[in-house]
Backbone as a ProteinNet text record, in pm:
[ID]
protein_1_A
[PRIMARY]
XXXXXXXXXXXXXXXXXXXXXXXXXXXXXXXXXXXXXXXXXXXXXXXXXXXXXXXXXXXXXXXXXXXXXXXXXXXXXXXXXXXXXXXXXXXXXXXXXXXXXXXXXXXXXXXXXXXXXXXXXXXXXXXXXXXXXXXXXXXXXXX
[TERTIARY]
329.1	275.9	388	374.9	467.7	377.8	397.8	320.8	361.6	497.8	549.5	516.6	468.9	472.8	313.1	225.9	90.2	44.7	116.6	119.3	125.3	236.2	243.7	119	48.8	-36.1	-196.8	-183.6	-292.6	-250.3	-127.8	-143.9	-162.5	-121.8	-184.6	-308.9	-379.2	-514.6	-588	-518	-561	-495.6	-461	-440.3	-522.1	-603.5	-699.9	-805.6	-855.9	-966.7	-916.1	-812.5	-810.3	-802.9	-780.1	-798	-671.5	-557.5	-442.5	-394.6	-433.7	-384.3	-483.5	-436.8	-550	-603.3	-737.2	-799.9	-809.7	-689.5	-655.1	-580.7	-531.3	-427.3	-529.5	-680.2	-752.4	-732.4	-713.1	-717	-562.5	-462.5	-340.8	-361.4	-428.9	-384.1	-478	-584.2	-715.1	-744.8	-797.2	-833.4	-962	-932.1	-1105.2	-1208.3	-1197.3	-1367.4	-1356.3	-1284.1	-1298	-1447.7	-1444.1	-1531.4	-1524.8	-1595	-1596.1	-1717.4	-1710.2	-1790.1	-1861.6	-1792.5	-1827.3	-1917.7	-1926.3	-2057.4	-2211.8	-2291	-2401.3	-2454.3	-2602.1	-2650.2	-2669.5	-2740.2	-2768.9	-2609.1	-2485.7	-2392.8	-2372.5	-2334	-2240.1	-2141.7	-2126.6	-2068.6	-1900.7	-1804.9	-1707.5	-1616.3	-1502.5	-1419.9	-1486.4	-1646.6	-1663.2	-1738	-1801	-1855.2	-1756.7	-1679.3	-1506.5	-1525.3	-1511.1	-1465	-1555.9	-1708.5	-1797.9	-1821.5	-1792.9	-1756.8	-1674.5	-1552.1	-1484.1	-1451.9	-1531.4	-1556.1	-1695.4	-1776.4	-1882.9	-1809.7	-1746.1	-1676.9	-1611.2	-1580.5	-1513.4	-1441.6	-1293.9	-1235.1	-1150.7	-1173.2	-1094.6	-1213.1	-1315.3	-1451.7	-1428.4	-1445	-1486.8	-1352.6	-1236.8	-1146	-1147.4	-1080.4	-1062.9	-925.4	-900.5	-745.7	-788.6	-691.2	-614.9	-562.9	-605.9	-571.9	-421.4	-480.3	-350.3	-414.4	-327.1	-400.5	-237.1	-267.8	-168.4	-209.9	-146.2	-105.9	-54.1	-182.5	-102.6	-122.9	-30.1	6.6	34.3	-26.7	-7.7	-49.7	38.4	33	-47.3	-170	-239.4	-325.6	-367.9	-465.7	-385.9	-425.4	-389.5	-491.6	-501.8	-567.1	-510.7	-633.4	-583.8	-654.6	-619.8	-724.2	-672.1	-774.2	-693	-852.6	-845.3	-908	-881.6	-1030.6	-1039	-1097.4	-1057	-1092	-1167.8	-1285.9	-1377	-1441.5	-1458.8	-1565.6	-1654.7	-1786	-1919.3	-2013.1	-2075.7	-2123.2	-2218.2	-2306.7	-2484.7	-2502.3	-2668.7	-2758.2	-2800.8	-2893.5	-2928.2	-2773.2	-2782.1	-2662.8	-2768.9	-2764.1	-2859.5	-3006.7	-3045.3	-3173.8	-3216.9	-3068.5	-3077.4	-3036.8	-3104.6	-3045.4	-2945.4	-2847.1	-2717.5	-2709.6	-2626.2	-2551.7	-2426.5	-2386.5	-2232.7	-2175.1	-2018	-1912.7	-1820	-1734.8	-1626.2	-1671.8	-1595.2	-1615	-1508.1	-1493.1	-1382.4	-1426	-1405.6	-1463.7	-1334.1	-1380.2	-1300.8	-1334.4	-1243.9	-1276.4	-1158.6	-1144.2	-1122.9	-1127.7	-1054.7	-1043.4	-973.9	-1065.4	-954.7	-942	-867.3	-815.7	-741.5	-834.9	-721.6	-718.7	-558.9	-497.4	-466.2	-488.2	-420.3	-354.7	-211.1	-96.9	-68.2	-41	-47.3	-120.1	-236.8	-406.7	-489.2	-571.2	-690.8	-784.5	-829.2	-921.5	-1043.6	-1032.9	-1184.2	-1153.8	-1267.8	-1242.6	-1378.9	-1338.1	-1444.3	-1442.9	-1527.5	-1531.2	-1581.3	-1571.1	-1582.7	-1602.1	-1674.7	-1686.3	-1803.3	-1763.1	-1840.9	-1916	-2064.7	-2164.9	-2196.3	-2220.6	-2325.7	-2247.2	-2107.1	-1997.4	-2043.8	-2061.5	-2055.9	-2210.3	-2304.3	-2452.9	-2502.4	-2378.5	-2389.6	-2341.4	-2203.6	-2104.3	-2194.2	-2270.8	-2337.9	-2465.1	-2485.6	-2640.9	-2785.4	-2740.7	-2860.8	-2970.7	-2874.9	-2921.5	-2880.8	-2927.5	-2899.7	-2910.1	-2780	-2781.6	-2868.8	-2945.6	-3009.8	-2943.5	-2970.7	-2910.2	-2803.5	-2749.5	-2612.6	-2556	-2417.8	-2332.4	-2343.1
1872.7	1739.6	1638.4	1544.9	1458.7	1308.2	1241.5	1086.8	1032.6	1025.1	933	974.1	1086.6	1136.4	1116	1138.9	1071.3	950.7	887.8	718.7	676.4	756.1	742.8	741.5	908.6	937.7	817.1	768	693.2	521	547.4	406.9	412.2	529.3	567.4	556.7	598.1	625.2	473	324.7	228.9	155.7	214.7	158.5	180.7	324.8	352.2	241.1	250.2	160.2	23.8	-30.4	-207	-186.1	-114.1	-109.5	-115	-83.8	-67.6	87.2	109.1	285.1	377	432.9	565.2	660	685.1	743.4	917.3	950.3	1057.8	1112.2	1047.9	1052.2	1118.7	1066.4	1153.5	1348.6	1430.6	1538.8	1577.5	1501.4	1521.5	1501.1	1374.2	1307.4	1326.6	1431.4	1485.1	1661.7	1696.5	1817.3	1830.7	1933.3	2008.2	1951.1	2013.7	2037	1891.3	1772.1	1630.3	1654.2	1561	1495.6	1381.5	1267.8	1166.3	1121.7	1073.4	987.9	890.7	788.4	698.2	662.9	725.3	768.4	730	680.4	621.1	763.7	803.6	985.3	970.8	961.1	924.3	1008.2	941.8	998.5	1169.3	1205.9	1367	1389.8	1528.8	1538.9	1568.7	1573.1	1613.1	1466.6	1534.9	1464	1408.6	1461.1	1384.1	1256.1	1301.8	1157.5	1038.4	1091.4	955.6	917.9	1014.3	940.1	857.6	852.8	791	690	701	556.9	471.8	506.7	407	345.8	453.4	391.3	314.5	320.9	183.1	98.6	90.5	-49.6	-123.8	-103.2	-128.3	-318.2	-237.5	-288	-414.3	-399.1	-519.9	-599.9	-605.6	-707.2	-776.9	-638.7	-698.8	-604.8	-735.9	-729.8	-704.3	-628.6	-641.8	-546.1	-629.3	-654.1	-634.5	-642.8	-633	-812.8	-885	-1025.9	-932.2	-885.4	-811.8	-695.1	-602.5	-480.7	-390.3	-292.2	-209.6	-89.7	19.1	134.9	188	289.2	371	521.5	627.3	753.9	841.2	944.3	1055.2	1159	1276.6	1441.1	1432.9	1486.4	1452	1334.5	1246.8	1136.6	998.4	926.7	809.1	702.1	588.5	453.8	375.8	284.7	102.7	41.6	-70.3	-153.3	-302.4	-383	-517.8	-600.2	-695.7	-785.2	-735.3	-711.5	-682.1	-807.3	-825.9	-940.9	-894	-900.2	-853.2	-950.3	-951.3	-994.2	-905	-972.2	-860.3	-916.2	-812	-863.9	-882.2	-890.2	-880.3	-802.2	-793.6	-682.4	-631.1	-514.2	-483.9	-429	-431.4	-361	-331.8	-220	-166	-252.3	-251.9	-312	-459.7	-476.8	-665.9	-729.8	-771.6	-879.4	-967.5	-937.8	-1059.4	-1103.6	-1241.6	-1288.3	-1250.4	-1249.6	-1279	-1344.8	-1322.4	-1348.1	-1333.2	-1431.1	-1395.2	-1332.4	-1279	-1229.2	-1166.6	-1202.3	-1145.8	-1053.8	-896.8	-881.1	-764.4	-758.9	-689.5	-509.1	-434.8	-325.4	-200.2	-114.3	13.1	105.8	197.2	286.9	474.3	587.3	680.1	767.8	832.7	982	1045	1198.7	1332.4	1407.9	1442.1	1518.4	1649.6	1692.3	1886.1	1893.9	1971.1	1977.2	1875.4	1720.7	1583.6	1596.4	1626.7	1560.8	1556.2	1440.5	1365.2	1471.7	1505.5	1623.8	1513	1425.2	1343	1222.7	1146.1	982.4	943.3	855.7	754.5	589.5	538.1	396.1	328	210.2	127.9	-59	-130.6	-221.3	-306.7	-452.3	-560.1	-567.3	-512.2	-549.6	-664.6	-715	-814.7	-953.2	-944.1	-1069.1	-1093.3	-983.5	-960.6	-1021.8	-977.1	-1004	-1172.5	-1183.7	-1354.1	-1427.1	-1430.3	-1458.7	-1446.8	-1369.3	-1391.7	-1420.9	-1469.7	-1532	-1476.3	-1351.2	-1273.2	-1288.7	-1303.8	-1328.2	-1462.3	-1533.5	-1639	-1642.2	-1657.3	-1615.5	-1764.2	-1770.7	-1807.5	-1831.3	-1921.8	-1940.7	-1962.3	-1945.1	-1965.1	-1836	-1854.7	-1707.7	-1712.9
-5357.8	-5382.1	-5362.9	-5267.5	-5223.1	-5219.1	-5323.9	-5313.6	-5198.6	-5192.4	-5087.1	-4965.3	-4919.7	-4798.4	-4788.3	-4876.2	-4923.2	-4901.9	-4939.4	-4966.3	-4771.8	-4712.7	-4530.3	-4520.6	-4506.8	-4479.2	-4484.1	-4596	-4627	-4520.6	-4497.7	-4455.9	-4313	-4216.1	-4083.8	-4128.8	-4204.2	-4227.3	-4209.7	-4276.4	-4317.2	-4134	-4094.1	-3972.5	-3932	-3916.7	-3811.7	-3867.4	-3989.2	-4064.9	-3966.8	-3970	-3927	-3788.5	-3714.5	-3541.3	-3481.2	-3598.3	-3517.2	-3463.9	-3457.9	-3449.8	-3332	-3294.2	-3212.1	-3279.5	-3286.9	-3329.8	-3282.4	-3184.7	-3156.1	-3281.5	-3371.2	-3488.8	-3588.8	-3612.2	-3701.6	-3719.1	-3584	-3649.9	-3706	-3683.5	-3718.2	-3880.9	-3906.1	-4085.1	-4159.5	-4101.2	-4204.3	-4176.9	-4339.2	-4262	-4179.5	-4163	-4039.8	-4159.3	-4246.7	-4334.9	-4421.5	-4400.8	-4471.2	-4485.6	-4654.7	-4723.6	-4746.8	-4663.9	-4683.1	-4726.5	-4917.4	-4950.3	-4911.1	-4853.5	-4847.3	-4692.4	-4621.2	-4475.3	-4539.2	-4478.3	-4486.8	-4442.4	-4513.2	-4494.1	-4385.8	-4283.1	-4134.4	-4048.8	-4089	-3989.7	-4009	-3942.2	-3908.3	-4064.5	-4101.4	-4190.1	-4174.9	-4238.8	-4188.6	-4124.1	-4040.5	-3991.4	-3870.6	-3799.7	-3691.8	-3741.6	-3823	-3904.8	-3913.6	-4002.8	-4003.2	-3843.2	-3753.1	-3651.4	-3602.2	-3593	-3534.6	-3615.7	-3753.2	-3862.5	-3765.3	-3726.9	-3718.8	-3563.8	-3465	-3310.1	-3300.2	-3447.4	-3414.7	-3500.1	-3561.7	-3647.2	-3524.1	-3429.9	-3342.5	-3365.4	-3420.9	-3461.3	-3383.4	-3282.7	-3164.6	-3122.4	-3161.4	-3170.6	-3292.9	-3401.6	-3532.6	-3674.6	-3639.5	-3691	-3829.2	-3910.8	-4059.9	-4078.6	-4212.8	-4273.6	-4466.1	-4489.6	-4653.8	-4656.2	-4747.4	-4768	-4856.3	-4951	-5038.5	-5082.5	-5103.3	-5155.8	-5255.1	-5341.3	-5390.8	-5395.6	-5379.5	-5314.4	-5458.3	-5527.2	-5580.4	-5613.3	-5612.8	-5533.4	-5690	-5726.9	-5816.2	-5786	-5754.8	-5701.9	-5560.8	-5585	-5461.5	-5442.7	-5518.3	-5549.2	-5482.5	-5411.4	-5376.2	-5376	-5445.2	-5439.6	-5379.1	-5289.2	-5285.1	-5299.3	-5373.6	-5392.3	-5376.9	-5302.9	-5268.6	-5219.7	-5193.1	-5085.1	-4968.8	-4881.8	-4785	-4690	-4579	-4464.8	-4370.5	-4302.8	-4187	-4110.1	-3948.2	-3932.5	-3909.2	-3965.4	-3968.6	-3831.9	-3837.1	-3617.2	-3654.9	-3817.7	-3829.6	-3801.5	-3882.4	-3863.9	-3986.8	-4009.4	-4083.6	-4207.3	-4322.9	-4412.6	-4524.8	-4567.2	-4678.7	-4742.3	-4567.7	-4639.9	-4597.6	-4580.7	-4557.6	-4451.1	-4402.1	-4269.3	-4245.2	-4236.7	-4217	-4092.7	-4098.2	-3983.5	-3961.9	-3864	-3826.4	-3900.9	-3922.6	-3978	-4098	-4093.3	-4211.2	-4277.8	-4400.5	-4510.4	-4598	-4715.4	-4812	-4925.8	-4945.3	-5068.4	-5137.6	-5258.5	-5355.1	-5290.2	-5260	-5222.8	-5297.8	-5316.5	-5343	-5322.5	-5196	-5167.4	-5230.8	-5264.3	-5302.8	-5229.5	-5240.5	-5129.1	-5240.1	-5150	-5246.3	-5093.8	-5117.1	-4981.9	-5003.4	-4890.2	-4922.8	-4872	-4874.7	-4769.6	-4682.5	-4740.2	-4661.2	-4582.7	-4601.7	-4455.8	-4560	-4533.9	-4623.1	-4615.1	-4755.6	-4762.3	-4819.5	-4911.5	-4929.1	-4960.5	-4921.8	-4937.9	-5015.5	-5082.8	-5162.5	-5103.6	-5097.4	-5065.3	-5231.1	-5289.4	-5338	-5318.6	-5250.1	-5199.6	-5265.7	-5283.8	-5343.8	-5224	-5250.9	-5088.6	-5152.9	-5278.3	-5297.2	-5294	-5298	-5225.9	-5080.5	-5056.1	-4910.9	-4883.4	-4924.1	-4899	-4926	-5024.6	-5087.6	-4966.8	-4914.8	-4803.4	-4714.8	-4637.3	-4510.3	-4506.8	-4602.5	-4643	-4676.6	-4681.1	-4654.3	-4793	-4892.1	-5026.7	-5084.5	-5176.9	-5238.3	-5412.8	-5451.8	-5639	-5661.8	-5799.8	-5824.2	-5989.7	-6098.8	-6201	-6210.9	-6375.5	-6381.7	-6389.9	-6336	-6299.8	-6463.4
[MASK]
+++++++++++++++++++++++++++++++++++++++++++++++++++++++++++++++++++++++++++++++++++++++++++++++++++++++++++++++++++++++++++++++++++++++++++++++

Protein backbone atom coordinates (compact mmCIF):
# COMPACT_ATOMS: atom_id res chain seq x y z
CA UNK A 1 0.00 0.00 0.00
CA UNK A 2 1.61 3.13 -1.31
CA UNK A 3 -0.80 6.44 -1.09
CA UNK A 4 1.59 8.40 -2.86
CA UNK A 5 2.03 6.17 -5.67
CA UNK A 6 -2.03 5.96 -5.43
CA UNK A 7 -2.62 9.47 -5.23
CA UNK A 8 -0.30 9.41 -9.13
CA UNK A 9 -2.40 6.86 -10.13
CA UNK A 10 -5.71 8.70 -9.52
CA UNK A 11 -4.49 11.78 -11.05
CA UNK A 12 -3.60 10.03 -14.62
CA UNK A 13 -6.95 8.75 -13.97
CA UNK A 14 -8.46 12.53 -13.53
CA UNK A 15 -6.61 13.40 -16.64
CA UNK A 16 -8.24 10.88 -18.66
CA UNK A 17 -11.80 12.21 -17.00
CA UNK A 18 -10.77 16.10 -18.26
CA UNK A 19 -9.47 15.08 -21.88
CA UNK A 20 -5.97 15.48 -21.23
CA UNK A 21 -4.49 12.16 -21.46
CA UNK A 22 -4.86 9.00 -23.93
CA UNK A 23 -7.13 6.72 -23.24
CA UNK A 24 -4.65 3.95 -24.32
CA UNK A 25 -3.35 4.61 -20.56
CA UNK A 26 -6.74 2.93 -19.20
CA UNK A 27 -5.45 -0.75 -19.30
CA UNK A 28 -2.11 0.29 -17.75
CA UNK A 29 -3.90 2.37 -14.48
CA UNK A 30 -6.94 -0.08 -13.97
CA UNK A 31 -7.49 -3.57 -13.43
CA UNK A 32 -9.09 -6.10 -16.07
CA UNK A 33 -12.24 -6.91 -13.82
CA UNK A 34 -12.80 -2.75 -12.67
CA UNK A 35 -15.93 -1.91 -10.89
CA UNK A 36 -17.14 1.14 -11.71
CA UNK A 37 -20.03 2.50 -9.73
CA UNK A 38 -20.74 5.21 -11.05
CA UNK A 39 -21.83 3.91 -15.14
CA UNK A 40 -25.42 4.56 -15.97
CA UNK A 41 -27.00 0.45 -16.20
CA UNK A 42 -27.35 0.68 -20.02
CA UNK A 43 -23.28 0.78 -20.46
CA UNK A 44 -20.84 -2.48 -20.58
CA UNK A 45 -19.56 -3.69 -17.30
CA UNK A 46 -15.99 -3.59 -16.39
CA UNK A 47 -13.10 -1.54 -17.74
CA UNK A 48 -14.82 -1.39 -21.28
CA UNK A 49 -17.65 0.43 -19.86
CA UNK A 50 -15.04 3.22 -18.24
CA UNK A 51 -13.80 3.37 -21.56
CA UNK A 52 -16.96 4.04 -23.61
CA UNK A 53 -17.90 6.49 -20.53
CA UNK A 54 -15.29 8.54 -21.39
CA UNK A 55 -14.98 8.42 -25.53
CA UNK A 56 -18.77 9.73 -25.46
CA UNK A 57 -17.91 12.52 -22.91
CA UNK A 58 -15.77 13.58 -25.53
CA UNK A 59 -13.78 15.80 -23.85
CA UNK A 60 -12.21 18.31 -26.57
CA UNK A 61 -15.99 19.32 -27.52
CA UNK A 62 -17.22 19.25 -24.09
CA UNK A 63 -14.47 20.37 -21.77
CA UNK A 64 -14.42 19.79 -17.93
CA UNK A 65 -11.99 20.69 -15.11
CA UNK A 66 -11.66 20.88 -11.11
CA UNK A 67 -12.39 24.83 -10.22
CA UNK A 68 -10.52 23.32 -6.90
CA UNK A 69 -10.58 20.01 -5.61
CA UNK A 70 -8.39 17.96 -2.56
CA UNK A 71 -6.87 14.73 -2.87
CA UNK A 72 -7.01 12.51 -0.10
CA UNK A 73 -5.04 9.02 0.02
CA UNK A 74 -5.23 6.13 2.97
CA UNK A 75 -3.74 2.43 2.27
CA UNK A 76 -5.68 1.65 -0.70
CA UNK A 77 -8.71 4.22 -0.65
CA UNK A 78 -8.26 7.54 -2.41
CA UNK A 79 -10.86 10.61 -2.50
CA UNK A 80 -11.38 13.95 -4.33
CA UNK A 81 -13.52 16.15 -3.83
CA UNK A 82 -13.70 19.74 -5.25
CA UNK A 83 -15.84 21.80 -7.76
CA UNK A 84 -16.10 20.42 -10.89
CA UNK A 85 -16.35 22.74 -14.33
CA UNK A 86 -18.16 21.17 -17.62
CA UNK A 87 -19.60 22.04 -20.65
CA UNK A 88 -22.74 19.94 -21.04
CA UNK A 89 -23.79 19.43 -24.93
CA UNK A 90 -27.77 18.81 -23.75
CA UNK A 91 -30.02 16.27 -23.91
CA UNK A 92 -31.75 14.01 -22.04
CA UNK A 93 -29.80 13.50 -18.12
CA UNK A 94 -31.91 11.22 -15.85
CA UNK A 95 -35.09 11.92 -17.10
CA UNK A 96 -34.74 15.56 -17.95
CA UNK A 97 -34.17 17.64 -20.84
CA UNK A 98 -31.33 20.13 -20.71
CA UNK A 99 -29.67 22.67 -22.76
CA UNK A 100 -26.24 23.27 -23.51
CA UNK A 101 -23.75 24.71 -21.33
CA UNK A 102 -21.73 25.88 -18.43
CA UNK A 103 -22.02 24.37 -15.37
CA UNK A 104 -20.41 24.16 -11.83
CA UNK A 105 -21.25 21.46 -9.33
CA UNK A 106 -20.02 20.04 -6.01
CA UNK A 107 -18.68 16.52 -6.93
CA UNK A 108 -16.81 13.61 -5.13
CA UNK A 109 -15.03 11.08 -6.41
CA UNK A 110 -13.69 7.49 -4.57
CA UNK A 111 -11.29 4.82 -5.67
CA UNK A 112 -9.95 1.66 -4.03
CA UNK A 113 -6.77 0.29 -5.90
CA UNK A 114 -5.10 -3.13 -5.99
CA UNK A 115 -1.47 -3.32 -6.62
CA UNK A 116 -1.57 0.60 -7.88
CA UNK A 117 -4.50 -0.05 -10.74
CA UNK A 118 -8.02 1.25 -9.96
CA UNK A 119 -9.99 -1.76 -8.96
CA UNK A 120 -13.49 0.42 -8.20
CA UNK A 121 -14.84 3.80 -8.55
CA UNK A 122 -17.80 5.61 -7.04
CA UNK A 123 -19.14 8.88 -8.48
CA UNK A 124 -20.89 11.44 -6.18
CA UNK A 125 -22.27 14.57 -8.05
CA UNK A 126 -24.81 17.55 -7.30
CA UNK A 127 -27.21 16.65 -10.54
CA UNK A 128 -29.82 18.91 -9.12
CA UNK A 129 -27.09 22.12 -9.23
CA UNK A 130 -26.61 20.85 -12.33
CA UNK A 131 -30.42 20.36 -13.43
CA UNK A 132 -31.05 23.96 -11.74
CA UNK A 133 -27.87 25.56 -13.89
CA UNK A 134 -29.19 24.30 -17.23
CA UNK A 135 -32.69 25.01 -16.79
CA UNK A 136 -34.24 21.99 -16.99
CA UNK A 137 -35.86 22.48 -13.58
CA UNK A 138 -36.86 25.61 -11.73
CA UNK A 139 -36.70 25.75 -7.55
CA UNK A 140 -39.73 27.15 -6.46
CA UNK A 141 -40.02 28.77 -2.69
CA UNK A 142 -37.72 29.73 -0.25
CA UNK A 143 -34.32 27.84 -0.16
Amino acid sequence: MNTDRNKAVIARIDALGNGDADLAELDELCQPNLVNHALAPNMPVGLEGTRRFLERARREQNPARWTWSALVAENDYVVQFGEREQHWPGGSFRGFDTSPGMLRRDCAFAYRLVDGRLAERWAIRDDLAMLIQLGAITPTGDR
